[in-house]
N, C-alpha and C positions, 0 to 999 in steps of 0.2 A: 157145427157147434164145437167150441174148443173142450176137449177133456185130458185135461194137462196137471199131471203133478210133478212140482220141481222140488225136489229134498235139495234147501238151499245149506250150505257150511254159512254160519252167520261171524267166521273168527271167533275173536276173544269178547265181541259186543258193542264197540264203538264201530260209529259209520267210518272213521280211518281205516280200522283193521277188514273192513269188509273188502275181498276184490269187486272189481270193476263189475264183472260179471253178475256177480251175485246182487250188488244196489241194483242194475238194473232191471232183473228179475224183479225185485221186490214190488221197484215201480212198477212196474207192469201185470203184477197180481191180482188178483182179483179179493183172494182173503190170504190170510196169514196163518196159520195154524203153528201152535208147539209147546211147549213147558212154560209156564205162567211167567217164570221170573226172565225166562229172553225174550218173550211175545212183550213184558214191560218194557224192555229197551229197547225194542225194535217201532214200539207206539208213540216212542218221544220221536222219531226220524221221516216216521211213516203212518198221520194221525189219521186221515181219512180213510186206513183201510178198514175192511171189515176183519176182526181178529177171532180164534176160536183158541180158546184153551183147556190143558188138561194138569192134571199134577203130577208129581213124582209114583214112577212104577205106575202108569197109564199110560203107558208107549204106544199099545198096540192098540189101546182105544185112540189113541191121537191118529194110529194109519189107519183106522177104520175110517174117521171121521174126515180125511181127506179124499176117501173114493167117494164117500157118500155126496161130498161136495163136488167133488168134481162129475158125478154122477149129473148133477143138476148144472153140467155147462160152464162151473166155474173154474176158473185160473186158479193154481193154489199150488202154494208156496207152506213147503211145509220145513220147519227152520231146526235149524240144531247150533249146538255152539261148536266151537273149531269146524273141525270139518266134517258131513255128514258120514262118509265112511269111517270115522277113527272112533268107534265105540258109539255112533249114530244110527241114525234111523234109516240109513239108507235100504240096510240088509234088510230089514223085517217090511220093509214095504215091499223091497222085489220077492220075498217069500210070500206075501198076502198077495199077489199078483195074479199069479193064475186060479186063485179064489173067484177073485172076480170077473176075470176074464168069461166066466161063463154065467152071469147073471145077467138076465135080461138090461138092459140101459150104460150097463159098465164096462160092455164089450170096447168100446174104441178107447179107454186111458189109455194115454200112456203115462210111463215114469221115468224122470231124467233125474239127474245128479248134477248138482254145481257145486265145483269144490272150494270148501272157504281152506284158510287156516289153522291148524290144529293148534294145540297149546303147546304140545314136544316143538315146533318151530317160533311160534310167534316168543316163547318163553326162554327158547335157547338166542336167541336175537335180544334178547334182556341181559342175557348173564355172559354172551361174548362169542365162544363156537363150542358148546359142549358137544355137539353133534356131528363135528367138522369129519368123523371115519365111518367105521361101520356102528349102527347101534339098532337099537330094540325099544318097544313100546309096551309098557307090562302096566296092567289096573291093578290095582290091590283090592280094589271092590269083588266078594265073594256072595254077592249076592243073585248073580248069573254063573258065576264059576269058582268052583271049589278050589278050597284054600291048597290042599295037595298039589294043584294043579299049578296054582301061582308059584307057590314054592320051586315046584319043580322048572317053572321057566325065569325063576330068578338065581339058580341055581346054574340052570345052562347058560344064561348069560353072563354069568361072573367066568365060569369055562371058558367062553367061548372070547372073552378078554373084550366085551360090546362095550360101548357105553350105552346108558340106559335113561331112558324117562319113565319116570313114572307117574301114573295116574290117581287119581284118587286113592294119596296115601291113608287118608285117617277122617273120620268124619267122630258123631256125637256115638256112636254103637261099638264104632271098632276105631278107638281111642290110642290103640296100643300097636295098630297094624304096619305104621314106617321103622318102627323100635324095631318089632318082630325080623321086618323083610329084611332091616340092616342085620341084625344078626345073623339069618342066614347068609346076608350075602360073604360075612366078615368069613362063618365057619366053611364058606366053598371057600375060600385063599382069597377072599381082597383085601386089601393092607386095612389096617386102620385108621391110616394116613390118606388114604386114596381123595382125588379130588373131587367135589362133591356141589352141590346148591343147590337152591329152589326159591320159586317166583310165586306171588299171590296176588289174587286179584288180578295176571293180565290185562291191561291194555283199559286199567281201569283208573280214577283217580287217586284210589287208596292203594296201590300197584309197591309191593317190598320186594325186592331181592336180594339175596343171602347165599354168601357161597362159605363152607366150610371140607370139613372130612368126613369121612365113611360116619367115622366113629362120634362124629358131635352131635353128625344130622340125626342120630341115633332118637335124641333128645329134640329136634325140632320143633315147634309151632307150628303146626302142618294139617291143612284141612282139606273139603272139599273141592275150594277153589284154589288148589297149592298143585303145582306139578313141581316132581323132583328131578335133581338129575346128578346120574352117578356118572363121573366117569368110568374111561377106559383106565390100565395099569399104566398108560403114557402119559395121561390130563395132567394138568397141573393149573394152579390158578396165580395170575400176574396181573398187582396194579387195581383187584376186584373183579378182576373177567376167570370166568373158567373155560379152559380150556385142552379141546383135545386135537391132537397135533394130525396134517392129515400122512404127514410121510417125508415131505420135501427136506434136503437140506438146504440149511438155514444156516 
């Protein structure tokens, strides 16, 4: 009897953006499990499957709810958006692992990983090569990590000359939170000219992209489904593309 769970990356939410690997996982699922509003996109692609969902800040009822299913034999596919590793669900299920490893019926899961798309890629492929050297991926969501903490890695990335994406600038609670990070990033030494953008709605119909400076993005329109991206002290943006140079001359 199969006891199989796949922590799938479902990209940005359109079946384009999905890799190869990851549709056919899905087809071959048995249920679908994960956050109400991807599990909707994923039921327009994939109607026959069995789905299970959970809402925001119920993550770990959502990996409970995939051993218990695969407990009973089934295939399951448990979905995130980008990719399960990048601020996904992948980690809390291998930590919920050797929980169940010792329960009667749950001994033989296992748990794989299929990597979708992150939004720092699919979103830098929007706005040109923001990403083209070295860079860094920072949340602004301090609701698993404290805001000293972000600070201080926004901080070392302006040091350390990264370019940067960023995650979940600004939602309805923490309204003021992309204002804030530019600020800090301006008082570590990045210009206020520095080249800058962000993307909404990925890979979706309603899909904006915006490129400006440190100092404008300050002020952005910037939500949940927005990833940002700063550059490095070398970016610059040409034509509407941002971009960061990898080295070559030119």
């Amino acid at each position: 009897m199969s006891k199989t769970i796949e922590v799938i990356g479902m990209g940005p939410g359109s079946l384009e953006g999905m890799t190869l690997e990851a549709k056919r996982a899905l087809e071959s699922c048995d249920v679908i499990v994960g956050y109400t509003k991807y599990v909707e996109l994923l039921s327009t692609y994939f109607p026959q499957k069995e789905f299970v969902t959970t809402g925001m800040r119920q993550e770990i009822e959502r990996c409970r709810a995939c051993f218990d299913l695969a407990s009973q034999g089934k295939r399951v596919a448990l979905v995130c958006s980008g990719d399960a590793g990048v601020y996904g669900m992948a980690a809390p299920m291998f930590e919920l692992l050797p929980e169940y490893k010792n329960k009667p019926g749950y001994e033989e899961i296992e748990v794989s990983v299929i990597a979708g798309v992150t939004a720092a890629n699919s979103g830098a492929a929007l706005l040109g090569a923001p990403l083209n050297h070295d860079y860094c991926v920072i949340s602004l969501s301090d609701l698993l990590t404290p805001w000293e903490t972000i600070e201080k890695r926004l901080q070392a990335a302006i040091a350390g000359d990264f370019a940067i994406a960023i995650y979940n600038p600004s939602s309805h609670k923490r309204k003021d939170y992309l204002k804030r990070a530019c600020e800090i990033m301006l008082s570590a030494g990045a210009a206020p000219d520095r080249a800058c953008g962000y993307v909404k709605n990925i890979g979706r119909e309603d899909t904006q992209i915006q490129t400006c400076t440190l100092q404008e993005l300050a002020d952005a329109d910037a939500d949940m489904f927005t990833t940002v991206f700063v550059g490095n002290s070398q970016s610059f943006i040409r034509d509407g593309k941002l971009i960061t140079k990898r080295g070559y001359s030119i």
